[in-house]
Structure formats: C-alpha cells, structure tokens
N, CA, C and O atoms as a GROMACS GRO file, in nm:
protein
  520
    1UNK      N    1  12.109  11.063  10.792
    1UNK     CA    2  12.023  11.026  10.683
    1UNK      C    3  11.942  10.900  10.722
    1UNK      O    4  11.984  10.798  10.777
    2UNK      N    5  11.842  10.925  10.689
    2UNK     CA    6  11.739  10.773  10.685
    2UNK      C    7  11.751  10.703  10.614
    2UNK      O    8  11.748  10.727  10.493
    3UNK      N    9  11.774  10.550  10.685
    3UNK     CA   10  11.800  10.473  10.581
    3UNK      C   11  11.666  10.439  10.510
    3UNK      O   12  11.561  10.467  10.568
    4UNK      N   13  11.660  10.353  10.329
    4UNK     CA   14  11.558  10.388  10.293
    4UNK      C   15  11.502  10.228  10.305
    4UNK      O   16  11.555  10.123  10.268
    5UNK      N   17  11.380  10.252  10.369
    5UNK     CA   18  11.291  10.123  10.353
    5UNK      C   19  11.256  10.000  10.249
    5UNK      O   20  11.198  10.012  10.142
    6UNK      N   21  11.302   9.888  10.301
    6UNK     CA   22  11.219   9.834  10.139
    6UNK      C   23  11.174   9.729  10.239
    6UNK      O   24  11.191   9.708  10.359
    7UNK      N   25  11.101   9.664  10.124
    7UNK     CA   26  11.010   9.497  10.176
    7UNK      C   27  11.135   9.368  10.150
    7UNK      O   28  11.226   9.382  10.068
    8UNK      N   29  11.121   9.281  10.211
    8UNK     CA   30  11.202   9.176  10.141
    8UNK      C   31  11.070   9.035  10.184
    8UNK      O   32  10.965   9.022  10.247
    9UNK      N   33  11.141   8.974  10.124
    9UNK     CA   34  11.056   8.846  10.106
    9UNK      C   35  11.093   8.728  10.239
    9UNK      O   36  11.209   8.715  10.278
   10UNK      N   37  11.010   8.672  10.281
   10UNK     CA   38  11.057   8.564  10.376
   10UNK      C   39  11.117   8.466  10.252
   10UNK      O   40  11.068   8.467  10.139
   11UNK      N   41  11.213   8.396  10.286
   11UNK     CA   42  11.277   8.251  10.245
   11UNK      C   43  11.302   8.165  10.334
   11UNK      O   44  11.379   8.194  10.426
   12UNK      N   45  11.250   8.058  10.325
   12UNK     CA   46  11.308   7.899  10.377
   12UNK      C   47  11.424   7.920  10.363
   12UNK      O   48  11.472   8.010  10.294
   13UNK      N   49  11.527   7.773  10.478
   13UNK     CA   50  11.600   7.818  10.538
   13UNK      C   51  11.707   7.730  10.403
   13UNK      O   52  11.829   7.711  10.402
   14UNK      N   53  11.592   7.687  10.293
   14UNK     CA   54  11.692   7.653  10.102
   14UNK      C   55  11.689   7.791  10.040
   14UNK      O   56  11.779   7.812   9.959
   15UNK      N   57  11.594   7.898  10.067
   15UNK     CA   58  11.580   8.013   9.978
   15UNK      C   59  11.478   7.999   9.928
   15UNK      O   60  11.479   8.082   9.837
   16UNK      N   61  11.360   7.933   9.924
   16UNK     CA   62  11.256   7.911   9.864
   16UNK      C   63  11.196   8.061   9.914
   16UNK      O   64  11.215   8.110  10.026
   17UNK      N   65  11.142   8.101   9.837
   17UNK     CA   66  11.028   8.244   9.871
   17UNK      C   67  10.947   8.226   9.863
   17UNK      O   68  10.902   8.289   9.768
   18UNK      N   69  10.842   8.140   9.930
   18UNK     CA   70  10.766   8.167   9.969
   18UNK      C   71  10.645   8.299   9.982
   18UNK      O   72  10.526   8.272   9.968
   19UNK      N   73  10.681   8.406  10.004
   19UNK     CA   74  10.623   8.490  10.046
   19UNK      C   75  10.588   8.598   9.919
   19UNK      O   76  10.512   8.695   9.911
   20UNK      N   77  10.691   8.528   9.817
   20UNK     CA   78  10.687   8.634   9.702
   20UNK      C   79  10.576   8.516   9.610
   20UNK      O   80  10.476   8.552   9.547
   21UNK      N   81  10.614   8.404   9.621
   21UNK     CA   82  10.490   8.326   9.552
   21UNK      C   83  10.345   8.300   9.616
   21UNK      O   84  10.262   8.233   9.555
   22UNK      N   85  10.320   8.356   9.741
   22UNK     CA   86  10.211   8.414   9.780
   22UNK      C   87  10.136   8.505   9.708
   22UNK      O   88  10.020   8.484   9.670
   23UNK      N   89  10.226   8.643   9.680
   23UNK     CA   90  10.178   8.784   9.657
   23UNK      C   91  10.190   8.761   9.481
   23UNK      O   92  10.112   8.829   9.415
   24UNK      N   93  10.285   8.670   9.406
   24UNK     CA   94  10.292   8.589   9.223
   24UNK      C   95  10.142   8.537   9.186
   24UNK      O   96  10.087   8.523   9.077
   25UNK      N   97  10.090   8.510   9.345
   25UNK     CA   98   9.976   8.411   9.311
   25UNK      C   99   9.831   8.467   9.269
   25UNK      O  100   9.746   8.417   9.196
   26UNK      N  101   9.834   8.577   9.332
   26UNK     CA  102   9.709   8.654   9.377
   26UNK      C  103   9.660   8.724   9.217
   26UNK      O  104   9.728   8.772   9.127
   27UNK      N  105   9.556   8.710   9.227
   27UNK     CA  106   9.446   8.746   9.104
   27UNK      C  107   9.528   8.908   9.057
   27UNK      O  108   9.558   8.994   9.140
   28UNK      N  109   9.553   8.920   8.897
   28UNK     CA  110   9.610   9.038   8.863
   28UNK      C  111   9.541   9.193   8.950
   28UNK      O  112   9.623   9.284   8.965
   29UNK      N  113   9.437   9.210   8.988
   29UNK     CA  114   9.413   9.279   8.984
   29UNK      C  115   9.434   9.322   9.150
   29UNK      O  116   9.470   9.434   9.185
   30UNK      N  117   9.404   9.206   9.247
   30UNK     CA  118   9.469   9.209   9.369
   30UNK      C  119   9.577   9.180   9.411
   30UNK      O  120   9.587   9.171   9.533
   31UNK      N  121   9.667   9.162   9.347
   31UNK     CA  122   9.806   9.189   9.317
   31UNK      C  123   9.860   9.304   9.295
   31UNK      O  124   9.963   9.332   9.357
   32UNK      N  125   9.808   9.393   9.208
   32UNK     CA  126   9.851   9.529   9.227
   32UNK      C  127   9.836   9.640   9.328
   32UNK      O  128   9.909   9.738   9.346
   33UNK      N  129   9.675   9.589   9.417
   33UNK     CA  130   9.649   9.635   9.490
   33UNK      C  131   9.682   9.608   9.602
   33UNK      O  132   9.657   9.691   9.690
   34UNK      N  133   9.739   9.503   9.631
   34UNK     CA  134   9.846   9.481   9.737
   34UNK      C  135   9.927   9.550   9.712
   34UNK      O  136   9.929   9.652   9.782
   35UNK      N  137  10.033   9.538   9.610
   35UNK     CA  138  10.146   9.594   9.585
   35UNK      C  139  10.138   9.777   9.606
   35UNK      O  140  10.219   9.860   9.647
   36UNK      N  141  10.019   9.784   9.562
   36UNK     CA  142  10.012   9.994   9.590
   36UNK      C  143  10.037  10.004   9.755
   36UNK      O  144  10.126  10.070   9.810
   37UNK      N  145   9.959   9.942   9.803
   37UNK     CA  146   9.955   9.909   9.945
   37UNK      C  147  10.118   9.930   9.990
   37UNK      O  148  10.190  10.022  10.029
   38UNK      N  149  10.131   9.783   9.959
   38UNK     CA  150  10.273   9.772  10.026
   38UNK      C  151  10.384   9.895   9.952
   38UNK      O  152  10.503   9.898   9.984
   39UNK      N  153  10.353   9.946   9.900
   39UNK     CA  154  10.459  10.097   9.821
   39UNK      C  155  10.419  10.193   9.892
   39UNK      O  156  10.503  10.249   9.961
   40UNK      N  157  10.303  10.234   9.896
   40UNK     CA  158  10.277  10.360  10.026
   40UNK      C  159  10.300  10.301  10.149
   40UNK      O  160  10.325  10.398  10.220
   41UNK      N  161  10.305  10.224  10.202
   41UNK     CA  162  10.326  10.187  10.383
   41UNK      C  163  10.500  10.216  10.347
   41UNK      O  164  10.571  10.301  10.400
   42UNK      N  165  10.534  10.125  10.253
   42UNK     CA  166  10.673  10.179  10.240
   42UNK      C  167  10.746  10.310  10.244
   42UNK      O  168  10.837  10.339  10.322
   43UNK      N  169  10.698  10.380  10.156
   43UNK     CA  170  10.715  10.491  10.137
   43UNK      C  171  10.701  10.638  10.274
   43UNK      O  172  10.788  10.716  10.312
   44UNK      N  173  10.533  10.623  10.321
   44UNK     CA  174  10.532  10.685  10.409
   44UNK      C  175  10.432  10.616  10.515
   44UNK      O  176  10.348  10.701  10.546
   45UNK      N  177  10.419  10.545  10.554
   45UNK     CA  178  10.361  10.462  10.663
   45UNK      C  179  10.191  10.570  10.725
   45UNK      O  180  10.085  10.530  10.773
   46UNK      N  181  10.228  10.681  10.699
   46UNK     CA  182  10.104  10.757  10.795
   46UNK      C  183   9.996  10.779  10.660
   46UNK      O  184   9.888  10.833  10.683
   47UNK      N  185  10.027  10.739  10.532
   47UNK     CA  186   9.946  10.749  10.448
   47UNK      C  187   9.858  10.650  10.442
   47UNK      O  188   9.771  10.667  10.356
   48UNK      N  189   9.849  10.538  10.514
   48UNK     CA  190   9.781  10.392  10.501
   48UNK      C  191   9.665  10.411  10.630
   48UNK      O  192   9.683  10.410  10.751
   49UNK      N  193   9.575  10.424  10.574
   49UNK     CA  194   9.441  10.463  10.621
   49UNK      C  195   9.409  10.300  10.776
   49UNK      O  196   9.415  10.178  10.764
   50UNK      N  197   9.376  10.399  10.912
   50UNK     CA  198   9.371  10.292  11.039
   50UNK      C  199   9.336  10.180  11.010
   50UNK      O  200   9.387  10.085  11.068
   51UNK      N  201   9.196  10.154  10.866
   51UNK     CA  202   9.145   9.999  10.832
   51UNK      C  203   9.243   9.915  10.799
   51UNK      O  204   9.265   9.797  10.825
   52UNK      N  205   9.321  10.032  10.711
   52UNK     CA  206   9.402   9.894  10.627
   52UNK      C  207   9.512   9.825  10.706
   52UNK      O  208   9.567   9.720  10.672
   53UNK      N  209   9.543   9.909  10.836
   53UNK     CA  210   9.665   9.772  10.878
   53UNK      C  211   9.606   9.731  11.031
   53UNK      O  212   9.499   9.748  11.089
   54UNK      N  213   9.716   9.677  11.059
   54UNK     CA  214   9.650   9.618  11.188
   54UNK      C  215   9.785   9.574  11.274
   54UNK      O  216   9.883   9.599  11.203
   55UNK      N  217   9.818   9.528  11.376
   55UNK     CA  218   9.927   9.519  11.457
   55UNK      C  219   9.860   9.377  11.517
   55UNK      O  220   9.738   9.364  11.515
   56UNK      N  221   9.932   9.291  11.560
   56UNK     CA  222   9.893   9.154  11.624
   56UNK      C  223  10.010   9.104  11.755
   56UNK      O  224  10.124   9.148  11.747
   57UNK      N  225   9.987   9.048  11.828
   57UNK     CA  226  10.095   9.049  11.916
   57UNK      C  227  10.214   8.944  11.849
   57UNK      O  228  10.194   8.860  11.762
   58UNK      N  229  10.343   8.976  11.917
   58UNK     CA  230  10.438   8.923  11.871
   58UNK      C  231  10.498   9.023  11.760
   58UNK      O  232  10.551   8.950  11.677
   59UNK      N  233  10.511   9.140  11.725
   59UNK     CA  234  10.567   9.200  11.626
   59UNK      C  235  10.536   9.170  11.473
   59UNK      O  236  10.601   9.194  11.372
   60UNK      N  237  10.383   9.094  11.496
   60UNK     CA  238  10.296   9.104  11.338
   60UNK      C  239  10.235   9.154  11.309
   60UNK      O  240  10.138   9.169  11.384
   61UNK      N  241  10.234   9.235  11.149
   61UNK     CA  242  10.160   9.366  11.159
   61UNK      C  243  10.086   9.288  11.032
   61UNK      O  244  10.141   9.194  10.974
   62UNK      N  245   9.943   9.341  10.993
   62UNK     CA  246   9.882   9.295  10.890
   62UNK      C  247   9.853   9.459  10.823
   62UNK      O  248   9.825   9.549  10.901
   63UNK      N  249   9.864   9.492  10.640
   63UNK     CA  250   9.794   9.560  10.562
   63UNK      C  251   9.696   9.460  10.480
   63UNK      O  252   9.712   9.347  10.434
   64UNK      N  253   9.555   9.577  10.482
   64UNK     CA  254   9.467   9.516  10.435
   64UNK      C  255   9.403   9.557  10.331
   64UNK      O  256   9.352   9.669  10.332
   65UNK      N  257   9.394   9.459  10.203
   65UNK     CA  258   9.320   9.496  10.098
   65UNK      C  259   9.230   9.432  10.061
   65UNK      O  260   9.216   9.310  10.045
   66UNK      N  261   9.143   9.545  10.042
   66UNK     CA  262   8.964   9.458   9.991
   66UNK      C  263   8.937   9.545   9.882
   66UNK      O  264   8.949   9.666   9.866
   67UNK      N  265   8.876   9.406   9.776
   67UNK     CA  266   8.811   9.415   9.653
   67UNK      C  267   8.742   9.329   9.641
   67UNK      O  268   8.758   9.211   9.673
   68UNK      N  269   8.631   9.397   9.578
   68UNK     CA  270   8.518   9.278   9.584
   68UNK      C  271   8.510   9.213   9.653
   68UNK      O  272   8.553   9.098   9.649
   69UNK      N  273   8.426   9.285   9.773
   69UNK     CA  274   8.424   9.207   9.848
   69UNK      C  275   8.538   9.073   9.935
   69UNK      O  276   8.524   9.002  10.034
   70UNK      N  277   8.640   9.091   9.842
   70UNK     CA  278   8.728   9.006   9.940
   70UNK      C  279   8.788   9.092   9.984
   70UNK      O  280   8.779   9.212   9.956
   71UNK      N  281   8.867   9.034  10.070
   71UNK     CA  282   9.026   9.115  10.175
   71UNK      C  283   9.140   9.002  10.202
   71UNK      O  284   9.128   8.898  10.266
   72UNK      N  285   9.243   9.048  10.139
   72UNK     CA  286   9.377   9.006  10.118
   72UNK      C  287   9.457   9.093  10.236
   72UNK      O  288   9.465   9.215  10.252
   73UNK      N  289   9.518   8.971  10.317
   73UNK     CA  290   9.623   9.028  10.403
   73UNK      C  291   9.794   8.967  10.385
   73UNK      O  292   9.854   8.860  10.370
   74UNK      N  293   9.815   9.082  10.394
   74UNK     CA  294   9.987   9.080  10.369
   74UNK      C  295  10.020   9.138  10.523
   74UNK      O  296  10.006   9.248  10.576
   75UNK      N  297  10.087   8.964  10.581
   75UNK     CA  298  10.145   8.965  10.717
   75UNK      C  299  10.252   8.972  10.691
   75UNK      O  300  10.302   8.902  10.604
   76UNK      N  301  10.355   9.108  10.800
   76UNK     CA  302  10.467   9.118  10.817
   76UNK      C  303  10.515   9.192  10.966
   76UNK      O  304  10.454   9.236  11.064
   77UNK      N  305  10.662   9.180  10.923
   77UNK     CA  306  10.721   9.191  11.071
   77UNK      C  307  10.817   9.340  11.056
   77UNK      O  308  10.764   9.396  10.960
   78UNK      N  309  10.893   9.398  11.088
   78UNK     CA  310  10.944   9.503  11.118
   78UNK      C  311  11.065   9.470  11.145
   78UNK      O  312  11.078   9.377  11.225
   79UNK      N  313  11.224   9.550  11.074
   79UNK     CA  314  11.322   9.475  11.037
   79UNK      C  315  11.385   9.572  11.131
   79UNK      O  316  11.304   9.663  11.148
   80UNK      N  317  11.499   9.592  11.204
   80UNK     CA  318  11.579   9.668  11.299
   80UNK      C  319  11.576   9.725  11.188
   80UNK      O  320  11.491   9.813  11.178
   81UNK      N  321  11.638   9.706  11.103
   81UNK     CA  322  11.767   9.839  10.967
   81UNK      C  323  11.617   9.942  10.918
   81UNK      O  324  11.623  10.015  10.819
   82UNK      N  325  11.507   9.933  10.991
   82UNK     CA  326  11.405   9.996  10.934
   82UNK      C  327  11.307   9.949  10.796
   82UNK      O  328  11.219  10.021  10.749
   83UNK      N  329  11.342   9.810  10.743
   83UNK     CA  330  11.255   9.766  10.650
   83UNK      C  331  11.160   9.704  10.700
   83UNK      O  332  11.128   9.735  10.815
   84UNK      N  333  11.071   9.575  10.614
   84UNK     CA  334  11.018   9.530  10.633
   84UNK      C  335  11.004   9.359  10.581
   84UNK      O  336  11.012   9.340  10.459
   85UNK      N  337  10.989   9.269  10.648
   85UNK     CA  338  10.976   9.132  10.585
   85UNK      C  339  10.834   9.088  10.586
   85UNK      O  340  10.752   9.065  10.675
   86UNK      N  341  10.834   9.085  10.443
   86UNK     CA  342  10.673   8.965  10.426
   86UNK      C  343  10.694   8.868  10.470
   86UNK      O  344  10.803   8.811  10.470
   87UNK      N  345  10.576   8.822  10.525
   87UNK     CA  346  10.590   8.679  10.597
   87UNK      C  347  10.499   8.600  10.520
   87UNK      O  348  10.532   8.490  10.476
   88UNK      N  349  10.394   8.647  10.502
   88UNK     CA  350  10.272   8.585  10.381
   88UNK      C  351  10.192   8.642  10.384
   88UNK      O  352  10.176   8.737  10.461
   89UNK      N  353  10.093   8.593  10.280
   89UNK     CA  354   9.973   8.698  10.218
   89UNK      C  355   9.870   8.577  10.242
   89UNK      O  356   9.907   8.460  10.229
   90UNK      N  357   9.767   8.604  10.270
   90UNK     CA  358   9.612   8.527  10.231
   90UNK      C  359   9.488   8.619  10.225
   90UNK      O  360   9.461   8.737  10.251
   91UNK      N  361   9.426   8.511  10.180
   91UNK     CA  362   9.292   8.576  10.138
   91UNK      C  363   9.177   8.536  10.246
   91UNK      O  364   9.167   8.421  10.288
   92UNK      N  365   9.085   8.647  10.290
   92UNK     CA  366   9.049   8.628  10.427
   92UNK      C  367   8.890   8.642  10.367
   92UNK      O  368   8.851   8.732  10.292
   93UNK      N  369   8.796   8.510  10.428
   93UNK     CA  370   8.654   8.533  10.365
   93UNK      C  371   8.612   8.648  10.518
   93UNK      O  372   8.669   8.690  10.618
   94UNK      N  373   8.449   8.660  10.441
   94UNK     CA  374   8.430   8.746  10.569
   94UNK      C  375   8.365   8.698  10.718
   94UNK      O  376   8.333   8.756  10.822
   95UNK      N  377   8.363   8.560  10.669
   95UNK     CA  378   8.326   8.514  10.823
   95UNK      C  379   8.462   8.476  10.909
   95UNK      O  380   8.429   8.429  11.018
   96UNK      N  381   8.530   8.479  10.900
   96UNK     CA  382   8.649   8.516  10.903
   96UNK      C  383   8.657   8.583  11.086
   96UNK      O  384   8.714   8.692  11.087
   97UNK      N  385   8.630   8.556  11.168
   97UNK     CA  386   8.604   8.633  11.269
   97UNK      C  387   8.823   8.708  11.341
   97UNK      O  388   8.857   8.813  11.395
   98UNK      N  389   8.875   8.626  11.313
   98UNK     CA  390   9.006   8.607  11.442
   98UNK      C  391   9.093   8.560  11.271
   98UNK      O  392   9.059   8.468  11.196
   99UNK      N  393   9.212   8.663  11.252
   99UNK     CA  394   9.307   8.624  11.188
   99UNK      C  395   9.384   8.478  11.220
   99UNK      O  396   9.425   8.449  11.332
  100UNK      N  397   9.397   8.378  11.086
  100UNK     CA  398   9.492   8.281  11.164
  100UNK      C  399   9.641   8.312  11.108
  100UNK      O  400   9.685   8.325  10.994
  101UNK      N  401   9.722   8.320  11.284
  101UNK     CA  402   9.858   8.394  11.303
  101UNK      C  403   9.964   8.266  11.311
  101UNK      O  404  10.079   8.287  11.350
  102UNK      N  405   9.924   8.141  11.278
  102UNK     CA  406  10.026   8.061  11.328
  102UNK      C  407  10.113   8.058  11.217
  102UNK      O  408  10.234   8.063  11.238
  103UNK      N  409  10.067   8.049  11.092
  103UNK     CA  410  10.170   8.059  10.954
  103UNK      C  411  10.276   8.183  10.981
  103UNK      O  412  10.397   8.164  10.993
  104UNK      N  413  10.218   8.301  10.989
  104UNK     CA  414  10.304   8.421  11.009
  104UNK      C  415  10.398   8.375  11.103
  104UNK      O  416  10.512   8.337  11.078
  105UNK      N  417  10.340   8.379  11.221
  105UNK     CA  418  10.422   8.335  11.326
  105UNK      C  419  10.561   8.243  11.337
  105UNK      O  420  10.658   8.249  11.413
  106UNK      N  421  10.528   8.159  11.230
  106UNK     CA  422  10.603   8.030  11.240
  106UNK      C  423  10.719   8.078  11.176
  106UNK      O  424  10.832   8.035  11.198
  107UNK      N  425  10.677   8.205  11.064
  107UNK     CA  426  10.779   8.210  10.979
  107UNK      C  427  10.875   8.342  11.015
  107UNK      O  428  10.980   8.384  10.967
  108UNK      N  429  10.780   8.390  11.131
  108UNK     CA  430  10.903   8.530  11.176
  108UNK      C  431  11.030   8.466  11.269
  108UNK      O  432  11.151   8.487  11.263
  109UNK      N  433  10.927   8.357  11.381
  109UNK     CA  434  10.997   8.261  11.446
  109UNK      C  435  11.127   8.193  11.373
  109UNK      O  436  11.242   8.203  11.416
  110UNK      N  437  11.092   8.129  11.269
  110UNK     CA  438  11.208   8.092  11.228
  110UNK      C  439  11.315   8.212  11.140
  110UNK      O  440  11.438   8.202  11.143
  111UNK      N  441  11.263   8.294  11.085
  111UNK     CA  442  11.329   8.388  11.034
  111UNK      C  443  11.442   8.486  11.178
  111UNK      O  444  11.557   8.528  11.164
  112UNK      N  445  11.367   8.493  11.286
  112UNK     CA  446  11.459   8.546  11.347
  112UNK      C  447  11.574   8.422  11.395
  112UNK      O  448  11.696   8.440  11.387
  113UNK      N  449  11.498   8.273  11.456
  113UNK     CA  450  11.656   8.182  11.430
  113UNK      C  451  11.713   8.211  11.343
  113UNK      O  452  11.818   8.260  11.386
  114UNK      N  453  11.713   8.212  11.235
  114UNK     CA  454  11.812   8.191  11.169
  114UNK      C  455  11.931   8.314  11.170
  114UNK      O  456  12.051   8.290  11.153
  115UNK      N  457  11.869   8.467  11.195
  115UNK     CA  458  11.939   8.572  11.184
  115UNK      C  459  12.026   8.596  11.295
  115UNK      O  460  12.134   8.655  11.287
  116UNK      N  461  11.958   8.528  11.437
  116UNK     CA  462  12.060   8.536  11.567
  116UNK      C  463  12.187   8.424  11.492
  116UNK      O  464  12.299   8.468  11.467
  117UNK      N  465  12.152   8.298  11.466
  117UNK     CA  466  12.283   8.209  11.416
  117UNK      C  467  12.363   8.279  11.331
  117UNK      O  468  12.484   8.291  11.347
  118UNK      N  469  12.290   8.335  11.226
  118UNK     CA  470  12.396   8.440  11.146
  118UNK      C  471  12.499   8.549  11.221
  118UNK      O  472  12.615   8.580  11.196
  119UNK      N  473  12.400   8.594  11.330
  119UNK     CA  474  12.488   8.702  11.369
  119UNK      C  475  12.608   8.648  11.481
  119UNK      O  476  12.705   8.710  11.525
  120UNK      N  477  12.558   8.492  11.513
  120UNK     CA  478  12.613   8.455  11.617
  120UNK      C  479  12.770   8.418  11.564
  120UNK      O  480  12.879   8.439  11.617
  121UNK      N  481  12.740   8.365  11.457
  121UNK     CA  482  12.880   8.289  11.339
  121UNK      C  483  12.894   8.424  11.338
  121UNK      O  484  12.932   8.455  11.452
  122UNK      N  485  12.886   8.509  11.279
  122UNK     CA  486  12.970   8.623  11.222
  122UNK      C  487  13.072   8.718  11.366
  122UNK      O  488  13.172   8.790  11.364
  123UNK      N  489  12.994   8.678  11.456
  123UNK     CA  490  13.069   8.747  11.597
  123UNK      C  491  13.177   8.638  11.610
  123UNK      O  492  13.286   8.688  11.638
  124UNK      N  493  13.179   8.487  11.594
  124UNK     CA  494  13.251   8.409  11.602
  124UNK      C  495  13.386   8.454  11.542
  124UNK      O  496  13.485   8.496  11.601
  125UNK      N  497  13.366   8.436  11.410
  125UNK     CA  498  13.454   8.466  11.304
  125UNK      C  499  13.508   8.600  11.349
  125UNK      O  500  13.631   8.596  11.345
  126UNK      N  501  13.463   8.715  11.388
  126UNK     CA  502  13.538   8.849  11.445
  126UNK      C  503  13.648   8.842  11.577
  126UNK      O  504  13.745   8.915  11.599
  127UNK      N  505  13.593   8.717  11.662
  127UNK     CA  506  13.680   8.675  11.763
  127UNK      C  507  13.797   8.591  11.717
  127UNK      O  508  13.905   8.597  11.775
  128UNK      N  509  13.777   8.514  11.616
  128UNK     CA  510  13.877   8.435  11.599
  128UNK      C  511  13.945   8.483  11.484
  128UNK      O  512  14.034   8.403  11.457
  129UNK      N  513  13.942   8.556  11.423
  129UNK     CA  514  13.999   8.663  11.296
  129UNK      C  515  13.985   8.553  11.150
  129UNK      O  516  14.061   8.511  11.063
  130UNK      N  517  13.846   8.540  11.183
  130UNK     CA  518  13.830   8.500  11.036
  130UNK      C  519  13.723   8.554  10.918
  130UNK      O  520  13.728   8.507  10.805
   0.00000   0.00000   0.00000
C-alpha cells in the first residue's frame, strides 16, 4: 500500500511555523489558490500543469500560482516517507528574473539537522535500551 501523502509545515527548532504563517498571510483569495495547488500536487502530482512547478538544485521544488498578475511560490522539499515539507511561500513581482533560494534553503538545511540528530538520539537510545 502507498503510503498517503500530506504537506507538513516547516517549524523552528521552538515550533514556531513559520511556513504555515506564510501561506495564514496571503490575500484570501491567493490563499486558496495556493492551497488547490498544494491539494492536487498532493493528491496526484502529474495533474499540476509543467508552469506551475519547478525543481531548483538542492532538493527544492517550487509550485506556482498566479493571479492577477502576481505569482506566489510555495517552496518545498520532498520527505523520504513520501510527503512533503513547506519551507515558505512568497510573492514573486515580475521582474523577478532568478528565484531567491537562500530562505528555502536555510530552512531545509536546518530542517534536515535537526532530523539526522533526531534519528541519531533515537539509534542511541536503541543501543543502550532506552
């Protein structure tokens, strides 16, 4: 069986979410349209038309939504268990030539520290029977 996909939110390394008060922030109406977005990529990934996403090096993928004239990107990364983590959302004008990747970046970067330390303590604790 496949396991079933979902999104999760980046958090600081207090739990702050960040990534969900990105996508809280966004104008009602591009908010939903992110959100349709991010429910079909979820759902079936080959339904999200070549414009709307994009791949960046380092394992960052961008979906893209434009209204009116703007375009909202929701940067994320690709989870082993088959989900997905938001990393953040912005709003991209159109001179806009070259995505800026260092926010994303910073936050997959630290998101994967923290998950090797997790996994590293938890192998600990299996060696020492705790």
């Amino acid at each position: 069986m496949t396991p079933k996909r979902q999104w999760r939110f980046y958090k600081t390394d207090t739990g702050h979410e960040i990534a969900r008060q990105d996508l809280n922030a966004l104008p009602e109406s591009a908010k939903a349209g992110v959100a349709e977005l991010m429910t079909r990529y979820r759902t079936d990934p080959s339904k999200v038309l070549q414009r709307e996403i994009s791949q960046y090096k380092g394992g960052i993928y961008a979906l893209k939504y434009s209204e009116s004239h703007n375009e909202y990107r929701c940067y994320f990364a690709r989870e082993a268990r088959g989900g997905y983590m938001l990393l953040a959302l912005s709003f991209v004008t159109k001179r806009e030539n070259r995505p800026n990747l260092a926010v994303p970046a910073s936050r997959l970067k630290d998101w994967q520290t923290r998950g090797a330390a997790v996994r590293r303590l938890k192998e600990w604790q299996a060696r020492h029977g705790q």
